[in-house]
PLY file of the C-alpha trace (Angstrom):
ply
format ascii 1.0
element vertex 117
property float x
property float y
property float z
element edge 116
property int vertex1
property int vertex2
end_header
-156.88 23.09 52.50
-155.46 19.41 51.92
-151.68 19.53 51.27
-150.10 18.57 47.75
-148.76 14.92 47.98
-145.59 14.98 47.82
-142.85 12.30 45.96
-146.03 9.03 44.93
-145.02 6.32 43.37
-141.54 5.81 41.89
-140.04 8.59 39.75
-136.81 7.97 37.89
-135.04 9.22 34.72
-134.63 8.10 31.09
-130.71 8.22 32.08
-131.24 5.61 35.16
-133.00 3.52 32.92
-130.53 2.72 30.60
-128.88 -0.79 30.61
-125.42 -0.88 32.64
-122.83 -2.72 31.96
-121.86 -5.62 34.46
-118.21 -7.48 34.56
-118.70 -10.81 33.05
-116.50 -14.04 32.76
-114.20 -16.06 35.02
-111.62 -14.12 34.69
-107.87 -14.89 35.80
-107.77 -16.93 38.64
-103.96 -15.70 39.44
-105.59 -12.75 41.32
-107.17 -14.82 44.03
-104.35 -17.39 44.16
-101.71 -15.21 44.33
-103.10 -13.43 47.83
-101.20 -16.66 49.46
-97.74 -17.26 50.62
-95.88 -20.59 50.66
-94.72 -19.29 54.54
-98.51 -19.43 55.26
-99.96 -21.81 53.37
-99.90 -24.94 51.34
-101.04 -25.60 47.93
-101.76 -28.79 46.22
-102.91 -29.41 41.93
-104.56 -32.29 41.79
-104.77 -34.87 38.81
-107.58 -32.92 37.30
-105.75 -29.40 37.30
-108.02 -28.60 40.50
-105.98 -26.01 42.80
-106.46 -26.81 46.60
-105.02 -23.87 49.20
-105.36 -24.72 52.56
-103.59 -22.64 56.04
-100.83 -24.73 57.80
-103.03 -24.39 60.82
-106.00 -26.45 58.70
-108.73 -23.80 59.39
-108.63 -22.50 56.34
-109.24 -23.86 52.89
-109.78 -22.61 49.17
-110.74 -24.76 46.34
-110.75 -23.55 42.64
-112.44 -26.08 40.10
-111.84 -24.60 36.82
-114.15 -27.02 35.56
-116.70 -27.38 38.38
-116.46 -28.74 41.53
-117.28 -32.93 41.65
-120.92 -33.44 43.04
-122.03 -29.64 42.44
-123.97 -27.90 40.03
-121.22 -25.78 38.77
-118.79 -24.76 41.47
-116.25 -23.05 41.10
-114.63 -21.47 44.22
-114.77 -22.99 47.80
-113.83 -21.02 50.77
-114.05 -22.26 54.39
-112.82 -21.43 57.65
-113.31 -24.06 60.80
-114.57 -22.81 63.65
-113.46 -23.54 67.87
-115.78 -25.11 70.23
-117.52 -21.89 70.88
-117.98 -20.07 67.27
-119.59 -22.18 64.48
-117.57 -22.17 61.05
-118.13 -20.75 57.60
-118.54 -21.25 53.88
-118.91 -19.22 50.86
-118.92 -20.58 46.87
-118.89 -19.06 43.83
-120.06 -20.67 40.52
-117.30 -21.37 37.72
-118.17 -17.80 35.70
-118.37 -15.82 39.04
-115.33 -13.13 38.23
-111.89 -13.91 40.06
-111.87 -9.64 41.19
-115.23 -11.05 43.39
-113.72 -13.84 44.57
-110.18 -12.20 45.36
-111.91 -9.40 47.16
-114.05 -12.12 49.43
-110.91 -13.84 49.88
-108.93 -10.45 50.67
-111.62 -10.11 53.27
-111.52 -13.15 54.89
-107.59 -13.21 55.30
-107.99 -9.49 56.73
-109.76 -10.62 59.61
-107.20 -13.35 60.10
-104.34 -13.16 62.61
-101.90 -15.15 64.76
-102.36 -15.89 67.80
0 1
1 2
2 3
3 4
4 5
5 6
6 7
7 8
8 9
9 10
10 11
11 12
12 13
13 14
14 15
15 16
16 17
17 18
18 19
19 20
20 21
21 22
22 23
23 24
24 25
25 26
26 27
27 28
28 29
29 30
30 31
31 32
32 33
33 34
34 35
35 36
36 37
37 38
38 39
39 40
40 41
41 42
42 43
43 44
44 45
45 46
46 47
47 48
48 49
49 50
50 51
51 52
52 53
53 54
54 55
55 56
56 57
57 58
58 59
59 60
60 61
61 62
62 63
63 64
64 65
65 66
66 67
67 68
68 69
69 70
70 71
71 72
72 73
73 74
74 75
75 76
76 77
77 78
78 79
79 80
80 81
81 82
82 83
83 84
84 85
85 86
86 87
87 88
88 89
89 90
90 91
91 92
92 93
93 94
94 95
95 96
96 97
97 98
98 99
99 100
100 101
101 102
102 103
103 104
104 105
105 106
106 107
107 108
108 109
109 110
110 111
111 112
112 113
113 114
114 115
115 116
């Protein structure tokens, strides 16, 4: 007697097929900027309304470029965070239409794992 295969190929329903939808749009930019204090951290506009937040240590930087980012293909966000001698560095960018709730929740993260030393 051969046993009765059991779950082939990829089974679904109509209701998981239907088209979701996704969160769209830049947003408002206020919800990743406003994750800073000035006790913290310093913040610079530049002459083309380009917001620069940086730690007072230096390790940390953010750049928002409303209207892209100068020598990119669209950038929007910049996050990095120096390393030491011994642990390499880190950077993450987002494009100009990524949503500010992604970029404030990547942000949120990366200031959670932050602390003084």
């Amino acid at each position: 007697m051969v046993p009765e295969p059991v779950g082939l190929g990829f089974a679904t329903t109509v209701e998981a097929l239907r088209q979701r939808e996704w969160q769209l749009g830049a947003g408002e930019p206020t919800l990743v900027t406003d994750q800073f204090s000035a006790e913290d951290f310093h913040l610079i506009v530049d002459d083309r309304a380009d917001v620069h937040i940086s730690s007072k240590d230096g390790r940390f930087y953010l750049g928002w470029f409303p209207n892209g980012r100068p020598g990119t293909d669209g950038e929007g966000w910049a996050i990095a965070v120096t390393g030491t001698a011994k642990v390499p560095g880190y950077h993450l960018s987002f494009n100009t239409e990524t949503p500010a709730d992604i970029v404030a929740a990547a942000v949120a993260r990366v200031l959670q794992t932050s602390g003084r030393i």
